[in-house]
N, CA and C of each residue as an Amber inpcrd file, in Angstrom:
protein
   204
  32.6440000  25.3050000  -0.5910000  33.5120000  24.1700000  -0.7880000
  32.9590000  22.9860000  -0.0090000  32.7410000  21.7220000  -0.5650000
  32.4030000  20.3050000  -0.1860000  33.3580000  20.0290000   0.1880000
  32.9850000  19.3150000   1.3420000  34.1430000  18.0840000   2.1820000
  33.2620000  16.7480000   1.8720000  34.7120000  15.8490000   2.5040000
  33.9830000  14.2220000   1.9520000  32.8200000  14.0130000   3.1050000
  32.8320000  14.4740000   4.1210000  32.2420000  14.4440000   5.5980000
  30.6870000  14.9390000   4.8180000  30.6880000  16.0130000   4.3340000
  29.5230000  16.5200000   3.8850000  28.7890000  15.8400000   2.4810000
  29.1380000  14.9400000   1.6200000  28.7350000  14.2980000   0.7160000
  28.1240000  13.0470000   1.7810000  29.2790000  12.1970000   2.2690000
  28.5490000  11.1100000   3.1920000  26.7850000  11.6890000   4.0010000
  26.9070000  12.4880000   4.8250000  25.5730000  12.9430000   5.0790000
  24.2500000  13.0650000   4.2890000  24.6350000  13.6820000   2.9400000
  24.0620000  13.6030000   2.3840000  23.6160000  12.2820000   1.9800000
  24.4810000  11.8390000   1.2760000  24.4460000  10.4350000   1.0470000
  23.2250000   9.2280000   1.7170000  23.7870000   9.8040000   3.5890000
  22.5720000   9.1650000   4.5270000  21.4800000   9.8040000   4.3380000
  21.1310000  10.6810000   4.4790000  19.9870000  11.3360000   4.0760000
  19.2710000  10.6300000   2.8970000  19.5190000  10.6730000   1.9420000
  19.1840000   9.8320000   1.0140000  18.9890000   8.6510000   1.0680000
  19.6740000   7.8840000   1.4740000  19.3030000   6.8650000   1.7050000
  18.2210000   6.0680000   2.8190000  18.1520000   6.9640000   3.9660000
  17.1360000   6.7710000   5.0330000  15.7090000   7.2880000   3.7410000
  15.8300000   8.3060000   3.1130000  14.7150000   8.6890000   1.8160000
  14.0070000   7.5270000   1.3890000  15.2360000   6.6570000   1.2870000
  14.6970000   5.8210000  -0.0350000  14.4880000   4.5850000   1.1640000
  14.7590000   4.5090000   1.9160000  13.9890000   3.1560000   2.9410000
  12.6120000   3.4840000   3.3920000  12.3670000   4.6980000   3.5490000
  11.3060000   5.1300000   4.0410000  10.3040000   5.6700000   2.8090000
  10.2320000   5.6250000   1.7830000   9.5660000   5.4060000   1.0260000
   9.3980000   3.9510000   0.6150000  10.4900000   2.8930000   0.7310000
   9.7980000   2.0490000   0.3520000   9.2840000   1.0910000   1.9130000
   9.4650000   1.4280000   2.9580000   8.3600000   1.1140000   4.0700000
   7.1350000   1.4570000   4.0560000   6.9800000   2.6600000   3.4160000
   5.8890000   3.3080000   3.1760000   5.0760000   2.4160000   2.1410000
   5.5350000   2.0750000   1.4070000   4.9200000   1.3780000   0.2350000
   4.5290000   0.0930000   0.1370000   5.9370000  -0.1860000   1.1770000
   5.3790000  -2.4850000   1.7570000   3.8370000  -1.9160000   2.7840000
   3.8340000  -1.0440000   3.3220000   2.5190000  -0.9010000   4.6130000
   1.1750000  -0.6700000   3.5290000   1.9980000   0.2400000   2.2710000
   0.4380000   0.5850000   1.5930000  -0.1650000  -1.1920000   1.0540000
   0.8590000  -1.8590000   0.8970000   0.4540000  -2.5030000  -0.1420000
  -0.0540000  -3.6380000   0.9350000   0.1840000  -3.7850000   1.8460000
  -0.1350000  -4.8950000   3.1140000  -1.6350000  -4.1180000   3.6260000
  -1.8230000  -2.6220000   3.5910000  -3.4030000  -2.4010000   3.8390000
  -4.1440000  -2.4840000   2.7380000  -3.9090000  -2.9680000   1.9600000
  -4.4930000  -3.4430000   0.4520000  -4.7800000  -4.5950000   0.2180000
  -3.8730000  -5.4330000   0.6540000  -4.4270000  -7.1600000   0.6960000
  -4.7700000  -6.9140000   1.6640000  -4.7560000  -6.9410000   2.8260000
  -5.7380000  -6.7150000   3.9850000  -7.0100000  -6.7010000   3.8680000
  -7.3620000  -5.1970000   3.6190000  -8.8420000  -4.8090000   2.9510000
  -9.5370000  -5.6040000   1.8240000  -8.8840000  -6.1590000   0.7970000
  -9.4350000  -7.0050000  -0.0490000  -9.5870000  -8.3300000   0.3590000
  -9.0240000  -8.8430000   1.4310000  -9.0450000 -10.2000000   1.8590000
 -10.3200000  -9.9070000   3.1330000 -10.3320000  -8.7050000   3.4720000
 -11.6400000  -8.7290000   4.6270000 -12.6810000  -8.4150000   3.6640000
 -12.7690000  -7.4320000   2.1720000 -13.5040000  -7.3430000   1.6470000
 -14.7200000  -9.1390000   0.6730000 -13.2780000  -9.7920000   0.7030000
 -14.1120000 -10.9830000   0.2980000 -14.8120000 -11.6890000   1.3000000
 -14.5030000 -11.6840000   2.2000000 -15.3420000 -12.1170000   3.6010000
 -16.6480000 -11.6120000   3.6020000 -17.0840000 -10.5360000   2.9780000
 -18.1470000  -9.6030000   3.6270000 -19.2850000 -10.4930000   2.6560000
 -20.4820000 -10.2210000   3.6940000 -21.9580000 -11.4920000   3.0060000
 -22.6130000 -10.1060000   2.0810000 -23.6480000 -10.4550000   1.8650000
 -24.5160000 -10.1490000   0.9740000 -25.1930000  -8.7320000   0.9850000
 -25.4960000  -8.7910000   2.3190000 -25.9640000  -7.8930000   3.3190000
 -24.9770000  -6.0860000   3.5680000 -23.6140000  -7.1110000   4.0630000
 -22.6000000  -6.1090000   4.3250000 -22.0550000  -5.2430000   3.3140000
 -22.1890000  -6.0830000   2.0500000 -22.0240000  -5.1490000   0.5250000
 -22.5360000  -4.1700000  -0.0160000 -23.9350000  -5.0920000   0.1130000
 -25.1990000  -3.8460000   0.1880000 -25.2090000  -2.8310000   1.1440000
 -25.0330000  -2.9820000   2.3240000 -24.6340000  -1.7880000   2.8710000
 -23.5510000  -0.4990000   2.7190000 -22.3930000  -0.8540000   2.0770000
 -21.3570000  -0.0490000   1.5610000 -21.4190000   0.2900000   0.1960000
 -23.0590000  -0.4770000  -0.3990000 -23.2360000   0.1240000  -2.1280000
 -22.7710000  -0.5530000  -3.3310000 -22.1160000  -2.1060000  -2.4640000
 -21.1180000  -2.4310000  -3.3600000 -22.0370000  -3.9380000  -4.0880000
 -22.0450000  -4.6430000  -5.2360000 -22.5800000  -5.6310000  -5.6640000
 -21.4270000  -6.4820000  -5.4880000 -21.9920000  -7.5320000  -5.6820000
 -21.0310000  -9.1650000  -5.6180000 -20.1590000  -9.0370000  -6.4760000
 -20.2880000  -8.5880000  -7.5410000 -19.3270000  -8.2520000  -9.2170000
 -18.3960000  -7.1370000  -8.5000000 -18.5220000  -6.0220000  -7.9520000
 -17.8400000  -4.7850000  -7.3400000 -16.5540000  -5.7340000  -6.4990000
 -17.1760000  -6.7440000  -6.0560000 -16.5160000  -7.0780000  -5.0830000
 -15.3310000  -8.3180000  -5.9120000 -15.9240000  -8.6640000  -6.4730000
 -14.7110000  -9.6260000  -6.9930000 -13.7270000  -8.7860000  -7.9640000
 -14.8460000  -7.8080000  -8.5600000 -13.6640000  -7.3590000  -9.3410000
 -12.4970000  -6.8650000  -8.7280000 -12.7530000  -5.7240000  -7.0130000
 -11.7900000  -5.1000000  -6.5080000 -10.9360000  -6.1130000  -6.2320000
 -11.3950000  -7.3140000  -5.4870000 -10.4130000  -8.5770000  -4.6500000
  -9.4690000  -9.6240000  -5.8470000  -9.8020000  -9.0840000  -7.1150000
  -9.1760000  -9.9040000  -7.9070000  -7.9440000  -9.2660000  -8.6080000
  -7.8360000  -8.1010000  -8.0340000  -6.7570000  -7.2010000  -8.6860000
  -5.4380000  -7.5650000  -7.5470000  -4.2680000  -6.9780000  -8.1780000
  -2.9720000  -7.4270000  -7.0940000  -2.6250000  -6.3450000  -6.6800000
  -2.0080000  -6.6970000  -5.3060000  -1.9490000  -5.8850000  -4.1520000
  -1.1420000  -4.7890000  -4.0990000  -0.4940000  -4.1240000  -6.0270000
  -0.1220000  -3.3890000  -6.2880000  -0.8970000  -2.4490000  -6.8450000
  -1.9650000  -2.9490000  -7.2860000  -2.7750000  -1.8740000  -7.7480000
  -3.9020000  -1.1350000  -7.3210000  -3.9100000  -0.1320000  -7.5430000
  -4.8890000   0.5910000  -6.5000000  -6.0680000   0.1960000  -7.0610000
């Protein structure tokens, strides 16, 4: 047998769920513009070193900070 005491809990539970997935998701998406905004910074040199061409690079930095 459920009490109202025991739905509310739940309730929090759930809901701390769903804040913390979407904290999780503002941080993914903030180390994503991050990385693409340090990735356009990088010279000629530094690209080539990680394998990546000038085209690699605009293409990743031109996508939005939702997409992987």
């Amino acid at each position: 047998m459920s009490t109202c005491s025991d739905c509310a809990t739940i309730d929090r539970r759930r809901s701390r769920g769903v804040w913390a997935r979407l904290g999780a998701t503002l941080a993914l998406w903030r180390r994503r513009r991050s990385g693409r905004t340090d990735l356009a910074g990088f010279s000629a040199r530094e690209l080539r070193d990680l394998g990546l061409s000038r085209g690699d690079m605009i293409h990743e930095t031109a996508k939005p900070f939702w997409r992987a």
